[in-house]
Structures are given as structure tokens and as C-alpha cells.
C-alpha positions in Angstrom: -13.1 -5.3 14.1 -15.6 -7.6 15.7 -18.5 -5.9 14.0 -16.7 -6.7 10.7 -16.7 -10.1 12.4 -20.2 -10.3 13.3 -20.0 -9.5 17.1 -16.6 -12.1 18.1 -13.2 -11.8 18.2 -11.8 -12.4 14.6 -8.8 -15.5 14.6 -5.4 -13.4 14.1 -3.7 -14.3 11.1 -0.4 -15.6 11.3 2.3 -13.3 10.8 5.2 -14.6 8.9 8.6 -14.7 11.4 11.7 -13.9 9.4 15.5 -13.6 10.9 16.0 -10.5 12.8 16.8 -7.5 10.2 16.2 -9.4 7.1 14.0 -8.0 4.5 11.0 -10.2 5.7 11.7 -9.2 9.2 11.6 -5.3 7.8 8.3 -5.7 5.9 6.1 -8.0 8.1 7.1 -6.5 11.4 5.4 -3.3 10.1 2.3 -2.1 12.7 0.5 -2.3 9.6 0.9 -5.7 9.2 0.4 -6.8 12.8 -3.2 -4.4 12.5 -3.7 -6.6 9.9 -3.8 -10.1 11.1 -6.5 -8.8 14.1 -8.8 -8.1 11.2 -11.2 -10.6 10.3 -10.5 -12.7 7.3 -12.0 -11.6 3.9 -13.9 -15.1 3.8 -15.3 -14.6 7.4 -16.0 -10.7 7.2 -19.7 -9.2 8.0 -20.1 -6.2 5.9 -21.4 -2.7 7.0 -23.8 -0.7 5.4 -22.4 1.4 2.7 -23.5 4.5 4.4 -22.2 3.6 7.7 -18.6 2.6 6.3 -18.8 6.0 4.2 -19.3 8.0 7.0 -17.7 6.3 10.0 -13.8 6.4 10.2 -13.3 3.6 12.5 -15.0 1.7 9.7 -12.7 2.7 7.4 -9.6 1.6 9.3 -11.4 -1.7 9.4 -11.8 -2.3 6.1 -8.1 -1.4 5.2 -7.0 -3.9 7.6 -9.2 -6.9 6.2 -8.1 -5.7 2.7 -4.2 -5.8 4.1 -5.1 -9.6 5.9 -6.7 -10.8 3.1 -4.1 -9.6 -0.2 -1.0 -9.6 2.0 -0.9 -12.7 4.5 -4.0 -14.7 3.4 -2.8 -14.8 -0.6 -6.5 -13.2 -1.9 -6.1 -12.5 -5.1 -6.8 -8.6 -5.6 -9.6 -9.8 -8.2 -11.5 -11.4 -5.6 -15.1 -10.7 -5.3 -15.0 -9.6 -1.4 -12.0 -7.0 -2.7 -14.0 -5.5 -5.0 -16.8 -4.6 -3.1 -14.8 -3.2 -0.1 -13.0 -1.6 -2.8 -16.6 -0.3 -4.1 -17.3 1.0 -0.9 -14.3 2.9 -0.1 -14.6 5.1 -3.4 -16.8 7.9 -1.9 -14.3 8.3 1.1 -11.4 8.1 -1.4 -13.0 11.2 -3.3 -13.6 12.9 0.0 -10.1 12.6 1.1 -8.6 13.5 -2.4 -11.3 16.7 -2.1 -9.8 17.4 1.1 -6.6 17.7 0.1 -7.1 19.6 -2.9 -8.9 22.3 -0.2 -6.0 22.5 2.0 -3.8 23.5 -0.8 -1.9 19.8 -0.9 -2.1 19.5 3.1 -4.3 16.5 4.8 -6.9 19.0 6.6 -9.4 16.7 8.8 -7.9 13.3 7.2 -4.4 14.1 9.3 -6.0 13.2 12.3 -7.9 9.7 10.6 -7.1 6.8 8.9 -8.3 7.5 5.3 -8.1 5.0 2.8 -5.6 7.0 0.9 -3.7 8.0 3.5 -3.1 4.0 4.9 -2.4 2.5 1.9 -0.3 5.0 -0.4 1.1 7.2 3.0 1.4 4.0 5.5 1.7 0.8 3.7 3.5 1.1 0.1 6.4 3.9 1.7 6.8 0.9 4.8 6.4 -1.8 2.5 9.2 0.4 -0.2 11.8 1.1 2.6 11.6 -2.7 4.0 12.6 -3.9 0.1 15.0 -0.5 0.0 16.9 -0.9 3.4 20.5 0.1 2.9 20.4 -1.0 -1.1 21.5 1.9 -3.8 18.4 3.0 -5.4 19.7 2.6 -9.1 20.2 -1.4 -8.2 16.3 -1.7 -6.4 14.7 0.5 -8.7 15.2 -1.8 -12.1 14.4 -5.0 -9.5 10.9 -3.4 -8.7 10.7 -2.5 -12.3 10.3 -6.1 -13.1 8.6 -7.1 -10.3 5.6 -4.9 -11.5 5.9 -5.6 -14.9 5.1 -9.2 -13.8 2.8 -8.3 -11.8 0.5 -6.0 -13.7 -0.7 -8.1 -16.3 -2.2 -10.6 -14.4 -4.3 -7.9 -12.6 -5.2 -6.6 -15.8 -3.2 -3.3 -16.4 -2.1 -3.0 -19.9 0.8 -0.5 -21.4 -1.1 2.4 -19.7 0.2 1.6 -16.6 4.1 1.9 -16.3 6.0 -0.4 -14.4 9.2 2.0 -14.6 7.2 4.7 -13.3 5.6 3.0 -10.2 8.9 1.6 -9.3 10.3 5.2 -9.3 7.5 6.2 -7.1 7.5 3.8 -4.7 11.3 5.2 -3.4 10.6 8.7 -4.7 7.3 8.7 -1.9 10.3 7.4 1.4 12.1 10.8 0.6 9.4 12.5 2.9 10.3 10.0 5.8 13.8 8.4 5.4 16.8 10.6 4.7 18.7 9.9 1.3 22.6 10.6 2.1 24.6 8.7 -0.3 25.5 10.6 -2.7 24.9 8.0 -5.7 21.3 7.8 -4.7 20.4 11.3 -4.4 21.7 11.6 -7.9 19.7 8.5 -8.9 16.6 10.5 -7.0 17.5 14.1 -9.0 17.5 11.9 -12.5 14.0 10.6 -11.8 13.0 14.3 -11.7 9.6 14.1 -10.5 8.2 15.7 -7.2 6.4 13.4 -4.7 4.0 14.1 -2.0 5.2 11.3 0.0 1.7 9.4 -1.0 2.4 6.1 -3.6 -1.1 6.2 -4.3 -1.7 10.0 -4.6 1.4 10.3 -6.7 0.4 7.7 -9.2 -2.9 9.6 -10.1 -1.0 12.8 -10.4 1.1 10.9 -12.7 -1.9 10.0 -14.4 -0.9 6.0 -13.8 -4.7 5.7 -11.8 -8.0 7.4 -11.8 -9.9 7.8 -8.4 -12.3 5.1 -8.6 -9.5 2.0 -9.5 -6.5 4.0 -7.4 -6.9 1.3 -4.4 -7.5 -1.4 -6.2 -3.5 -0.6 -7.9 -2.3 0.2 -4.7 -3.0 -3.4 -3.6 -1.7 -4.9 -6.9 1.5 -3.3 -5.5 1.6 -4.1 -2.2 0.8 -7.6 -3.1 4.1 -7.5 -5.3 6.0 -6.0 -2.6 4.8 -8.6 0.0 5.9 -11.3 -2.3 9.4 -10.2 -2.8 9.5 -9.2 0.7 9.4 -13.2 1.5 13.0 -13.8 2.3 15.2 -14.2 5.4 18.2 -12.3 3.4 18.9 -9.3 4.4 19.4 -7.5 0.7 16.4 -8.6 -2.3 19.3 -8.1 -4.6 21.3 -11.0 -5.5 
């Protein structure tokens, strides 16, 4: 983090405080989050050589967490220049990870033990981000609410009718099955009609679902996490009304 901030100590972000078990409380209380706000901001950071990020994954840790700061507590758009090139960047590692995986026959190989790109933001940050909007909710009253929210959002970052809102939504609680247990009856029903398998990766699963190639999969991942953060902003504990 201080090389990314030029040798200091980067200014933490400030961390949104929401009442205890609310839906805010859930999302921004994540260790992602609070990773986060010790990154430098996107305005302040110093960028490493594209060979050094690529093969360095301390680096890439980094540059998740100043991506996370700046789209999720600083309000960057996920258009924004600095994004982009970070973005850029990150592709190579992204195709490395996916190539690992494909290798170890739909297992993590050497990226279990690091901090991948893919494995951060689809396997860390969107399932977090999905069970802090999810909570206690029934999935067949969250799922059309997430629908929407990403049929706002979408457009304004670009996607057109190739992109599904319906089927991201799906995705984002299909992905929590591998990490929070599903017991009411209604919702594994809502879960069997959705009739999709996940690998417990948001990202991952939306380029298997042909929803994302490689090269622009973090750039949607942010789009939604950006979407989640904002409906996350709430000191209720239920997003439904």
C-alpha cells in the first residue's frame, strides 16, 4: 500500500457507521471493506510497472483494494480513467487465474493460497456484499429487488440487452450457496427453479453464463458491487420495504 502511495502512509477512507445489524452495518463492516479504506485513493495512487503488478501478488491485492476504495466509499465512477487502467493491468493475471483453474479441473490450484483478482472480487466481495443485501430476506422477494437495481444500473455503464439483469441477480445469491446454508424451505425451492450450478464465484459464473468475456469481467464485477454498495446505504435492517 505505500508504494501504490509513493512511499507514505495512504489517508484511510472513511468507513460508513450504520446501526448495529442493519444492512449497512452487514455490508461495510466486511474485512474487505475496512482493506479498502487503507488503500490509497484512486486520485492519489502511484502506479507499478505493468510487469511488476502482473507478476507480483502483493501487488495485486493492492490494486483490488484501491479499486474497492475508490468505486465503493469514494463514489468513482467505474468509467473513470484510473479504473480502466488498473483494470487494463489486471487482465493478464485474470487470464492466468482463469487458466489455473481450468488446469485443476474447476479447483483454485496456486491462486487458493493468493489474492487473485478473480478470486477477491467475484469469491470475496460480490458473495459478502450479496449475503449483507440477503440477510434473513426470502430469496424470491431480494432476487426481483436486485433485478432492478441492475437494470438501473447497467445502462449507465454501458451494457446493452446482452447483459441480463435477471440473470446477474440470480447469480449473485446462487454464488452464497457455497458459504451460507439455505434452510427455508421456500428459498431452496426458489434456488432449485433458478436451475443453474454456481461455483461460488459471481464473476466466474457470469462468464460461464456467457454474461462477460475475460478482458471486461472486472470491470462488470465493479458495476455490481457499486450497485450493491448503493442499496447497501441504509440503517434498516431488511432492503425490502
Amino acid at each position: 500500500m505505500r508504494q501504490w502511495q509513493g512511499g507514505t502512509d495512504p489517508r484511510p477512507a472513511v468507513i460508513p457507521r450504520w446501526a448495529e445489524d442493519s444492512v449497512g452495518d452487514r455490508f461495510f463492516s466486511a474485512k474487505w471493506v475496512t482493506d479498502a479504506a487503507g488503500a490509497p485513493a484512486l486520485a492519489d495512487a502511484k502506479l507499478p510497472d505493468p510487469g511488476v503488478l502482473a507478476g507480483d501478488p502483493a501487488h495485486w491485492e493492492a490494486a483490488m483494494s484501491v479499486l474497492f476504495r475508490g468505486v465503493v466509499l469514494d463514489g468513482v465512477p467505474v468509467d473513470d480513467s484510473m479504473v480502466s487502467e488498473i483494470l487494463g493491468m489486471l487482465t493478464p493475471v485474470l487470464e492466468e487465474e482463469l487458466a489455473q483453474i481450468e488446469e485443476e479441473e474447476e479447483e483454485w490450484g496456486y491462486f487458493e493460497e493468493t489474492t487473485g483478482p478473480l478470486a477477491r472480487l467475484g469469491g470475496d466481495a460480490l458473495t459478502s456484499g450479496a449475503w449483507a443485501i440477503l440477510a434473513d430476506d426470502p430469496v424470491d422477494a431480494v432476487i426481483p429487488l436486485l433485478e432492478q437495481r441492475m437494470r438501473d444500473a447497467l445502462p449507465k455503464a454501458g451494457y446493452g440487452r446482452e447483459t441480463d439483469p435477471k440473470i446477474i441477480a440470480e447469480t449473485l445469491i446462487l454464488a452464497m450457496t457455497s458459504d451460507y446454508g439455505f434452510e427455508e424451505p421456500a428459498d431452496v425451492e426458489a434456488l432449485k427453479r433458478i436451475g443453474r450450478n454456481t461455483s461460488g464465484n459471481v464473476v466466474l459464473d457470469l462468464i460461464d453464463a456467457e454474461q462477460a468475456q475475460p478482458e471486461n469481467a472486472l470491470r462488470l464485477g465493479l458495476v455490481i458491487l457499486a450497485a450493491l454498495a448503493d442499496l447497501a446505504r441504509t440503517g434498516d435492517e431488511s432492503v425490502l420495504p
